[in-house]
N, C-alpha and C positions, 0 to 999 in steps of 0.2 A: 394814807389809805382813804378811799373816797368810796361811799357808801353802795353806788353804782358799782363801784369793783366786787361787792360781796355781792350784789344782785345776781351780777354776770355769771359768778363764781356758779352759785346757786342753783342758778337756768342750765348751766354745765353739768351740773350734778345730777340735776332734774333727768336733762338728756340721757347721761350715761346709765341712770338707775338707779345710782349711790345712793340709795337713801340715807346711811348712817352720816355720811357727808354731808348731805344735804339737808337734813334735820339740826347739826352740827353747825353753821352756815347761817338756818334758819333761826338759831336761837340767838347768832350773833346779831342779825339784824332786827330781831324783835327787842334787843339790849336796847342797841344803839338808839334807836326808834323811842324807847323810853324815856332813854336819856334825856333826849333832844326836848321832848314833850314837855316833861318836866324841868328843864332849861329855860323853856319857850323858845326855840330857835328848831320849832319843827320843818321848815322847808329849807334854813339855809343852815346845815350841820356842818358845824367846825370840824377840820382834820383832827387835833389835839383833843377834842372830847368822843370822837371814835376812838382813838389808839386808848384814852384811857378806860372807855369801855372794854375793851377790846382786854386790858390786860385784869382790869378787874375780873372779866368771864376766865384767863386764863388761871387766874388766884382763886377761882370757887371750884374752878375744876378739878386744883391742883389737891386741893383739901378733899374735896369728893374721891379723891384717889388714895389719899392720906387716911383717910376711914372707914373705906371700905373694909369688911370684914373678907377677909384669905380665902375664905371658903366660897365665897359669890366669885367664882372665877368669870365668867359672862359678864356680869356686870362692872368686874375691874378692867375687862379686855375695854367694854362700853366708852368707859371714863377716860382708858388710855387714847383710844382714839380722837375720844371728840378734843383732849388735849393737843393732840398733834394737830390735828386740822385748827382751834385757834392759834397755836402759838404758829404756823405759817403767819398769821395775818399780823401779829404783834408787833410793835414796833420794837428795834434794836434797843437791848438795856446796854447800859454801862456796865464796864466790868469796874472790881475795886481798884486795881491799877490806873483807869480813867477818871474814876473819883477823887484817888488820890489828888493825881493832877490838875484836876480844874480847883479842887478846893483849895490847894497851895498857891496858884495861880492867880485864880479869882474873889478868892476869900482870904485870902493871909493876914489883912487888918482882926477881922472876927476870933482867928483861928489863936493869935497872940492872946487874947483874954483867955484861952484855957477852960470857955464859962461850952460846956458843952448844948445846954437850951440853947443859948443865946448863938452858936454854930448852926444848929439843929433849926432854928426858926429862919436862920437866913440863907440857908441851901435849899431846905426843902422846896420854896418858891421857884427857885430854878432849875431845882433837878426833877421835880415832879411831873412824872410820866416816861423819864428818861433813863430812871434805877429804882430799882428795890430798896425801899425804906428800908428794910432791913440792913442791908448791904452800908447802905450809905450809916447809916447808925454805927455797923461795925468797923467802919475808916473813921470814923470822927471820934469815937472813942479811942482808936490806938494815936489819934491824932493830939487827940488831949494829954496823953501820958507825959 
């Protein structure tokens, strides 16, 4: 995902009207935009520090839906959307079945210690931005068993 593509996206949105879209869009590019700043790689942004932006706005939105109180129906419909409209742009997670496999794969020396940290510090390196901590935490534990 290259930053010009949400621009596009955005100017698209502009045209059509959308503003829920385009507000949506807009808040991803002011992320990313952040990111970058604070990186200091404000003119040349990495692909891989968008997508993790990109999933972190998906994880703040997901919780904003997660707390919304029942009764603010407008404002859960709000949350639902601008959900959908990031996770278009997110990059593909791993499912646990794919975790499994790279970690037996690629990890099998680590995985023999049973030392669950010491798994846990040498996947996350390379799985991060590709699956859910979470996720990955619940295969490394059945892995351990």
């Amino acid at each position: 995902m290259q930053l010009e593509d949400l621009r596009k996206d955005m100017v698209a949105a502009m045209k059509a009207k959308d503003k829920p879209r385009k507000e949506a869009i807009s808040s991803l590019i002011s992320a990313v935009k952040k990111a970058a700043i604070d990186a200091g790689c404000r003119d040349d942004i990495p692909e891989d520090m968008i997508g993790q932006v990109i999933l972190k706005e998906l994880k703040s939105v997901k919780e904003q839906i997660d707390t919304c109180p029942a009764e603010r129906e407008e404002l859960m419909a709000e949350y639902k959307f601008r959900y959908e409209v990031i996770s278009q742009y997110a990059p593909k997670q791993l499912g646990a079945e794919e975790i499994r496999a790279l970690l037996e794969e690629k990890f099998a020396d680590v995985l023999a210690t049973k030392n669950k940290g010491q798994i846990m510090k040498a996947v996350m390196a390379e799985l991060k931005g590709k699956a859910d901590g979470k996720l990955i935490n619940q295969v490394v534990a059945e892995l351990c068993k």
